[in-house]
N, C-alpha and C positions, 0 to 999 in steps of 0.2 A: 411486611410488604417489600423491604429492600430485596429478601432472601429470593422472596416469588420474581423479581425484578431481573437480579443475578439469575438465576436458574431460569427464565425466557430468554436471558442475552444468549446464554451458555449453547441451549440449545437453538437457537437460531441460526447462531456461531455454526453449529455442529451442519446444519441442515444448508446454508448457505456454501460451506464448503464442500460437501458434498455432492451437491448440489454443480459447484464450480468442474469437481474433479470430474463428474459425469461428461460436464459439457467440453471441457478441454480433452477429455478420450475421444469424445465422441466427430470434434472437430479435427485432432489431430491425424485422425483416419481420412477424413476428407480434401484428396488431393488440388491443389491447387493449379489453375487451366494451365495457367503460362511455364511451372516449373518452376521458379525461381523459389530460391531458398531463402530462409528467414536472414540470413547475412546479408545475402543480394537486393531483399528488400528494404532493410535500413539502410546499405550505401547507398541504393537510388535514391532512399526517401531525402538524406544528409545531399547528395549531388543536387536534386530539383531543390532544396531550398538552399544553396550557396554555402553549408556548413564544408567546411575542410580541415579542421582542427578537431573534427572527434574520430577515433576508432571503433571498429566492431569488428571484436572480439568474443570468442569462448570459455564459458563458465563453465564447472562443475555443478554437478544438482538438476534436479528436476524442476523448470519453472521457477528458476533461480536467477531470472531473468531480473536486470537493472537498468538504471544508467546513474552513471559517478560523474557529478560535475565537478568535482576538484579534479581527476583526471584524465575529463570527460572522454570517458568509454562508454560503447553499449554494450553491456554485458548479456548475451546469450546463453542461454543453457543448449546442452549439444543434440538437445529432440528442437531447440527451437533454432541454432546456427544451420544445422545439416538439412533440416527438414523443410518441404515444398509440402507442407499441408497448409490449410485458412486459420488452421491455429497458430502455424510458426509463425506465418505473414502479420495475421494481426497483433501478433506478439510484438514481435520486431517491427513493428509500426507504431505500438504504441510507446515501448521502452523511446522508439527516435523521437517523438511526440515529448517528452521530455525535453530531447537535445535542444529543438526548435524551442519551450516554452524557456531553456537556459541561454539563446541566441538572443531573445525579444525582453529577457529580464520579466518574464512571465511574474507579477506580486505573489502570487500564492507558494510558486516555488522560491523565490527568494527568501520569505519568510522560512518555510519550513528549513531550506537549507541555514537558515543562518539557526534554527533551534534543535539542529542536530547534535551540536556537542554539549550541550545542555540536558537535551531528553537521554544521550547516552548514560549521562552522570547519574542522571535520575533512575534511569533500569536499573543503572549496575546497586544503587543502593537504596531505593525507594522500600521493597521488601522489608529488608533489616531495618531501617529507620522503623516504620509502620508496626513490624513486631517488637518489638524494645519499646514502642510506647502503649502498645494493647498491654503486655508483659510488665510495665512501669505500672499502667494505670489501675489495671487488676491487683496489683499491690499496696497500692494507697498511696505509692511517690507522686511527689508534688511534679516529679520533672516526667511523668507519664505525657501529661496532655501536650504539653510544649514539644515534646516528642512528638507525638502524634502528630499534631496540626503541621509539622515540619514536613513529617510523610505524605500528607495530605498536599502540601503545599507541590512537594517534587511527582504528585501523582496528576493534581491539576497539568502541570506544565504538558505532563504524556499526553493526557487528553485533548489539550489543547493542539497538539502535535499528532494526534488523528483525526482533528477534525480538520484541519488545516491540511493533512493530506488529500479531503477529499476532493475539493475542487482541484487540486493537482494531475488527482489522476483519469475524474471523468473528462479535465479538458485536455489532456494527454489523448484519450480515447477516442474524444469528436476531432482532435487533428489528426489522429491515425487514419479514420473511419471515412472522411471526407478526401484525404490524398487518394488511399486505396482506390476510391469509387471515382475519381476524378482522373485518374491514370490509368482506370483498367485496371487494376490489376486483381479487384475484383469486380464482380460483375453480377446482374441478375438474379445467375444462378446460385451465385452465393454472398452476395453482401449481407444477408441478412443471417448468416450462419457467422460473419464476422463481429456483426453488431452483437448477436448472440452471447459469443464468447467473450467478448471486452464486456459487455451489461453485469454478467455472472461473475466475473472478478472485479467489478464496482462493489457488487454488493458484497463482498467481502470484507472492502473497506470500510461499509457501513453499518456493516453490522459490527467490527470491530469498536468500531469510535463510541458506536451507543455502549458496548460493554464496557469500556472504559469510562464512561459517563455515571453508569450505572456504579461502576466499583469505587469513582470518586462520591459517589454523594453516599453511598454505605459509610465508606471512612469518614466522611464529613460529618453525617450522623453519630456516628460514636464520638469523635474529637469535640465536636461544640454542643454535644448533648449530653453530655455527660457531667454534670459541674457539684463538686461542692459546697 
């Protein structure tokens, strides 16, 4: 059941991002009325709400797009700084969408930022724990499981730290969504090509957090099910 569980995440995963990359080609062809560029959009967006301590700035990468509260930048990618398409804007509107939830001490981003250097610790070695107690316990050592459940324990944490991105970044998205339409700068013709593109990168998030979900309760299953 876990196996079938994994292998729907996987490809859901696969389908939802492609899914995404379609509709971000497909937006970023479609130019945007007034011109402005995805940089021009976050400074106005940071100017109409009284931010003057963040930068926007260019990334390397494709859709490599952030924003860093420790040195609060918004990081643009150079198809999203350069470009006057409904994808750069909504791009750059949602990364600012951020700035704004780090001005109002937004809880969901608090949270997640303060379980950042935690869930780092956990990437960098969750793997290796996890195999060293599969590895343990397939051998009869008594220090397999206690292994294990340790991996389990720094894997829960990741999970918790995707699901906790989610309300982050869909409400990142309704303050992008709602400035844009409120100022013009989308409109009619295409707000709903904006909502489009922020929706299709939600689910991205969503589908991630479930696979993560999914790949904690496999290792769960093996650590506390397993007993002699």
């Amino acid at each position: 059941m876990y196996w079938i569980i994994l292998i729907g995440t996987a490809v859901a995963s696969w389908l939802v991002s492609t899914n995404f990359s379609n509709k971000a080609k497909k937006y970023s062809q479609m130019p945007l009325g007034n011109g402005m560029t995805g940089r021009e959009v976050a400074e106005k967006m940071l100017y109409d709400n009284d931010i003057s301590n963040v930068t926007v700035q260019v990334t390397k990468g494709s859709l490599s797009d952030n924003y860093n509260p420790v040195h609060k930048t918004i990081n643009l990618s150079e198809e999203v700084y350069h470009g006057n398409s409904v994808l750069a804007a909504s791009v750059a509107a949602h990364e600012t969408g951020h700035a704004l939830q780090h001005r109002h001490a937004y809880a969901p981003l608090t949270l997640r930022s303060a379980l950042v250097p935690v869930v780092s610790f956990g990437s960098k070695w969750v793997t290796w724990v996890i195999m060293g107690g599969l590895i343990l316990m397939g051998s009869g050592a008594s220090l397999g499981q206690p292994l294990l459940v340790a991996g389990v324990a720094l894997y829960g944490l990741i999970t918790v730290f995707s699901f906790v991105t989610l309300p982050v970044e869909i409400n990142a998205s309704q303050r992008a969504l709602t400035w844009l339409n409120s100022v013009g700068i989308t409109d009619a013709s295409n707000h709903a090509a904006a909502t489009d593109a922020l929706k299709a990168a939600a689910y991205t998030y969503v589908v991630a957090a479930l696979a993560a979900l999914a790949t904690l309760l496999y290792y769960a299953s093996i650590a506390f099910g397993r007993r002699d």
